[in-house]
C-alpha positions as MATLAB code, in Angstrom:
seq = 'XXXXXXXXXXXXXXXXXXXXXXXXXXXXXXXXXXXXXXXXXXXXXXXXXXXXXXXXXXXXXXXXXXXXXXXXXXXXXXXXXXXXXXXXXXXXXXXXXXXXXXXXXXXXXXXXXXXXXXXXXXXXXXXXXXXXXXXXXXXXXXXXXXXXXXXXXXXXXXXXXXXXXXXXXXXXXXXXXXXXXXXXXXXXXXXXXXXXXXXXXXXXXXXXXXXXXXXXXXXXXXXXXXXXXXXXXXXXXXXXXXXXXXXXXXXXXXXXXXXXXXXXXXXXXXXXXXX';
ca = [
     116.040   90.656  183.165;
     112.693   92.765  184.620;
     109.504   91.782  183.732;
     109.155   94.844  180.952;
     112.374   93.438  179.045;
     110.431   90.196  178.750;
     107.113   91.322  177.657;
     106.350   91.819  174.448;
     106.635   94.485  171.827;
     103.325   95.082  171.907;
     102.827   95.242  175.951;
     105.844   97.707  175.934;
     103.983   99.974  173.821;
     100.868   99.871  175.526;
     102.855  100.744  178.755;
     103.480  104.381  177.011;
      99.515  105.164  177.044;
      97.916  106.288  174.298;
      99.708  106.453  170.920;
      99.672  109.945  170.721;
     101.905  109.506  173.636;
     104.293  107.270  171.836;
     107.302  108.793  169.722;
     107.288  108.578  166.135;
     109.883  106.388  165.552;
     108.090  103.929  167.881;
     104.798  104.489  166.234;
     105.432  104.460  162.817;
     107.393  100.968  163.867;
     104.830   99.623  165.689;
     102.648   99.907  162.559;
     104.769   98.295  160.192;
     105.497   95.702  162.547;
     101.317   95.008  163.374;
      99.820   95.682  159.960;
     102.261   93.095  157.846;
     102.741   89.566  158.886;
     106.563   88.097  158.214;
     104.357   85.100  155.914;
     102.032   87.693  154.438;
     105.198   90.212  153.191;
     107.093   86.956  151.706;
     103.903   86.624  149.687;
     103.746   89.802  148.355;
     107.152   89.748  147.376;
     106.183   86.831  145.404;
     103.245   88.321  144.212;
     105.244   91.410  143.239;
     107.622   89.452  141.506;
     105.033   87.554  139.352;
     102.637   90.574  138.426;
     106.286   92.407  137.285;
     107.697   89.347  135.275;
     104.037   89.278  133.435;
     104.135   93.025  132.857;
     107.555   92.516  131.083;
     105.973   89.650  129.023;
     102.837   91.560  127.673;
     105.172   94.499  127.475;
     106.769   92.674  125.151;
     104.018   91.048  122.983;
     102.542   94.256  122.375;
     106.000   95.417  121.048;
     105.927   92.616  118.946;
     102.545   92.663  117.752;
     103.108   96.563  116.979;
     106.269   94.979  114.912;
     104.631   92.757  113.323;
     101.728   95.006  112.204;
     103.906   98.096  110.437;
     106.010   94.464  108.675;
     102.170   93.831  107.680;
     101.229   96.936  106.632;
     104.577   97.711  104.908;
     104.190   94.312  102.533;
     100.695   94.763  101.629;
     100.907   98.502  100.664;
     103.561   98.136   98.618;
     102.578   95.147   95.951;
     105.186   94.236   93.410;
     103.465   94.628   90.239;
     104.847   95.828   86.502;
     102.311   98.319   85.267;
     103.436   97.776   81.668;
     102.726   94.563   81.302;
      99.880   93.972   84.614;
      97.246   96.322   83.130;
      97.208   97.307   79.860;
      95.390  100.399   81.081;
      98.452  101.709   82.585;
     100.936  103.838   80.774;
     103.842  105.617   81.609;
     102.848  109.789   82.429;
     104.394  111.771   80.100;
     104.058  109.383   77.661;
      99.935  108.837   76.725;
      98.120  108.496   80.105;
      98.285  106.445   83.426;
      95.888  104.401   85.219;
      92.336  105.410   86.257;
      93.348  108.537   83.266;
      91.470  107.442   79.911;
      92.837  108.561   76.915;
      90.692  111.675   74.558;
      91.389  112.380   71.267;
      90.312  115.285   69.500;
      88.877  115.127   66.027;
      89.779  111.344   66.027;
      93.154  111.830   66.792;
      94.965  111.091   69.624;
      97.557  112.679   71.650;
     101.110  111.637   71.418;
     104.581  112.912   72.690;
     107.364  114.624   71.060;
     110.504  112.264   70.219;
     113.876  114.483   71.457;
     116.241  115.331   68.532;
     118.580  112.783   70.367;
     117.001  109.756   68.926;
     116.517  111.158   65.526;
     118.805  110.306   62.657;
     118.506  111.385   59.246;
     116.989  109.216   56.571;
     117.956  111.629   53.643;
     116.502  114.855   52.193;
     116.335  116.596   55.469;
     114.076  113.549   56.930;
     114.411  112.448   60.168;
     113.307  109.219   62.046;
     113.695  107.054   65.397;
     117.246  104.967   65.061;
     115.363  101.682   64.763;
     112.734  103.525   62.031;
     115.428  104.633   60.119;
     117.409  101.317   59.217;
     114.299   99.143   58.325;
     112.827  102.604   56.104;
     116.095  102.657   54.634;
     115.721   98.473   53.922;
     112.557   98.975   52.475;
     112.998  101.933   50.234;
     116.161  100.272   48.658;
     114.113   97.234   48.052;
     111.481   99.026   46.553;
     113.809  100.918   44.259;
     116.041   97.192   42.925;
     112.139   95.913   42.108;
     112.150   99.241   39.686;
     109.566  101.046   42.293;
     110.684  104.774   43.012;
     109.099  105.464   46.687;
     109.513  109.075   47.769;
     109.208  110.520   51.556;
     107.219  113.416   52.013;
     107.257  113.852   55.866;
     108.694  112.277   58.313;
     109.503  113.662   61.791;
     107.457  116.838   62.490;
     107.941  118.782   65.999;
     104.814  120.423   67.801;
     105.639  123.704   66.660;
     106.002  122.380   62.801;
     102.286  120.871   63.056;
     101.079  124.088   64.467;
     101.604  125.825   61.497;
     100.589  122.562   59.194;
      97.150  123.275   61.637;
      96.209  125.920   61.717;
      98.663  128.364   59.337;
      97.211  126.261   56.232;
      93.669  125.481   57.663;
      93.115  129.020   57.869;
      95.172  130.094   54.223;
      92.596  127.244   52.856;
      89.574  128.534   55.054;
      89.077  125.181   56.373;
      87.562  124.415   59.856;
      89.255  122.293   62.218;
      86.963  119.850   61.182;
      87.743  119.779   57.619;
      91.073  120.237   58.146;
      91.441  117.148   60.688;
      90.656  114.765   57.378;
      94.396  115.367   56.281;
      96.501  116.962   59.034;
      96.226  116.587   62.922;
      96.451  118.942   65.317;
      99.603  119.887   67.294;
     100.179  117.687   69.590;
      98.156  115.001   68.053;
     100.224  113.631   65.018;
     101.330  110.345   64.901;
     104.462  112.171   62.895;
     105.699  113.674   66.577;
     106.977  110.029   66.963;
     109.451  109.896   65.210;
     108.061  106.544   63.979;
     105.523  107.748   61.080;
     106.157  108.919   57.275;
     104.072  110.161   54.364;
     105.085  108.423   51.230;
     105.036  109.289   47.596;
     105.502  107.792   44.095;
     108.377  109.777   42.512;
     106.974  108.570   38.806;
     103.138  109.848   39.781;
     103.817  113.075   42.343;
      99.769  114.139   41.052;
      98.753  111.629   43.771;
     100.434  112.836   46.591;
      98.501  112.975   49.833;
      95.723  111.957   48.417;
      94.036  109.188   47.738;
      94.315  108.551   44.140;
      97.953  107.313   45.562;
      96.461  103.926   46.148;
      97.110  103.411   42.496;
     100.139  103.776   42.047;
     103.260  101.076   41.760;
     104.700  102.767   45.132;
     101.271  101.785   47.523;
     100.817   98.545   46.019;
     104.407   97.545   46.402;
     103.809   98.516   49.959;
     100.752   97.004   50.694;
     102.589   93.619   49.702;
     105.579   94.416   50.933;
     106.076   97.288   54.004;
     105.214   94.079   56.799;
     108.464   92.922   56.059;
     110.136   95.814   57.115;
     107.687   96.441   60.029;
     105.847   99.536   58.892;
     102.079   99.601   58.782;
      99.193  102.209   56.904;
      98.172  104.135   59.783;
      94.679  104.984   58.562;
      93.185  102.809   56.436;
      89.439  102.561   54.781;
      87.372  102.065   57.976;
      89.502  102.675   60.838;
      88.787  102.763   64.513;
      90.212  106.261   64.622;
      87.559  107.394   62.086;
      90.393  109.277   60.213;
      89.950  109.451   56.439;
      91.541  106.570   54.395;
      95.467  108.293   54.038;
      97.229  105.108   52.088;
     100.343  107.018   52.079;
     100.725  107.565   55.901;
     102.469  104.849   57.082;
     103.812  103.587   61.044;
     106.511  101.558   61.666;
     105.447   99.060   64.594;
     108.730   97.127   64.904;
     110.097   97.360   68.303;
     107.995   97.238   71.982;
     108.411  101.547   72.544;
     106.468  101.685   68.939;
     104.242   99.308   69.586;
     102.903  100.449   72.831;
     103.055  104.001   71.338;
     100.653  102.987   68.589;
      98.506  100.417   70.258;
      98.418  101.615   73.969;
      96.711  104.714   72.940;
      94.320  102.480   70.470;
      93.283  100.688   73.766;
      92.738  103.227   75.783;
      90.466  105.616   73.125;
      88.114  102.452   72.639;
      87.772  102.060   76.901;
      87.011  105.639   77.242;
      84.523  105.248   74.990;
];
């Protein structure tokens, strides 16, 4: 073997002069060869492994925490709560009013919605009431009548269009202002008798004191006053109400199921907050 196969790589470069001299295979060799030690490319192998193993691990927790955070967010935006019973503030749209959405009335009424013909059944003489109404009215009129007291209906169930005319066709035949005419009839939209749950009542023996007043002294009112509770009906309006609606002791509610009772009450509630 000649002294230039023994030398080293190095001294057999040199031999070629200056590096511009030396091919480019050669060259670009020589450099890799020079610039990284055998023990210094092992370690950055290692290195390269460790930096890439904890890239996949915070790679990871930030999925995770990004997971986690939506699950967070997701839970907390969407609270299981029951609105009819949570707040009493909160009632169904469509029916009174929602939450944060007070309740107005108008001439001390307030607004309520229009039963469908679906859930009306007749109660005689061309009446109609809610299902559940309708068997405890029935009850309590055939009650009154075996105790020898003759109760009449004179409204039940009136639509929207019906209380239009009651309104405002006989307000103005009368030449009463809304005002005046709010003492004995509400406006559209505003009757209790949209329901399905209210009726006016009558003595059949005294018909002089219908819708007014004087019907307080009759046998028909005081039978009521004793005994309508027991059927679940209620007077509506009576001396001194929170409604400020003039004492009407023949409009009575019937307040016997929880879809009455929230109609009726809810609305209560919510006039006095808005207040």
């Amino acid at each position: 073997m000649s002294n230039l196969d023994r030398s080293s790589p190095r001294d057999n470069l040199a031999s070629f002069g200056k590096s511009e001299d030396i091919p480019a295979a050669l060259r670009d060799r020589a450099r890799t060869t020079s610039s990284v030690p055998v023990s210094s490319a092992k370690q950055q192998l290692t290195t390269g492994k460790i930096v890439g193993l904890l890239a996949v691990l915070l790679a990871g927790g930030a999925v995770w925490a990004t997971i986690a955070g939506k699950s967070s967010v997701d839970v907390t935006a969407k609270p299981t709560s029951n609105p009819a019973t949570d707040d009493p503030a909160v009632v169904n749209k469509g029916d009174i009013a929602t939450k944060n959405e007070p309740v107005e009335g108008i001439l001390g009424h307030l607004p309520y919605p229009e039963a469908a013909s679906t859930e009306l059944v007749s109660i005689g003489g061309g009446y109609r009431l809610r299902k559940a109404a309708a068997i405890k009215f029935q009850a309590m009129i055939a009650a009154a009548r075996s105790s020898g007291v003759n109760i009449t209906t004179i409204s039940a169930f009136r639509s929207v269009e019906e209380q239009k005319r009651l309104f405002f066709g006989i307000g103005a035949e009368r030449a009463q202002q809304p005002t005046k005419r709010a003492e004995v009839s509400a406006p559209p939209t505003y009757s209790e008798h949209h329901t399905g749950y209210a009726v006016d009542l009558g003595d059949a023996n005294v018909p002089a004191t219908n819708l007014n007043q004087n019907f307080e002294t009759t046998r028909a009112y005081k039978w009521l006053k004793a005994n309508a509770a027991r059927y679940s009906f209620e007077l509506s309006f009576p001396k001194d109400n929170v409604q400020k609606v003039s004492y009407e002791p023949w409009h009575w509610r019937f307040v016997g199921d929880i879809h009455s009772l929230e109609t009726f009450y809810k609305a209560r509630n919510l006039k006095s907050r808005s207040k």
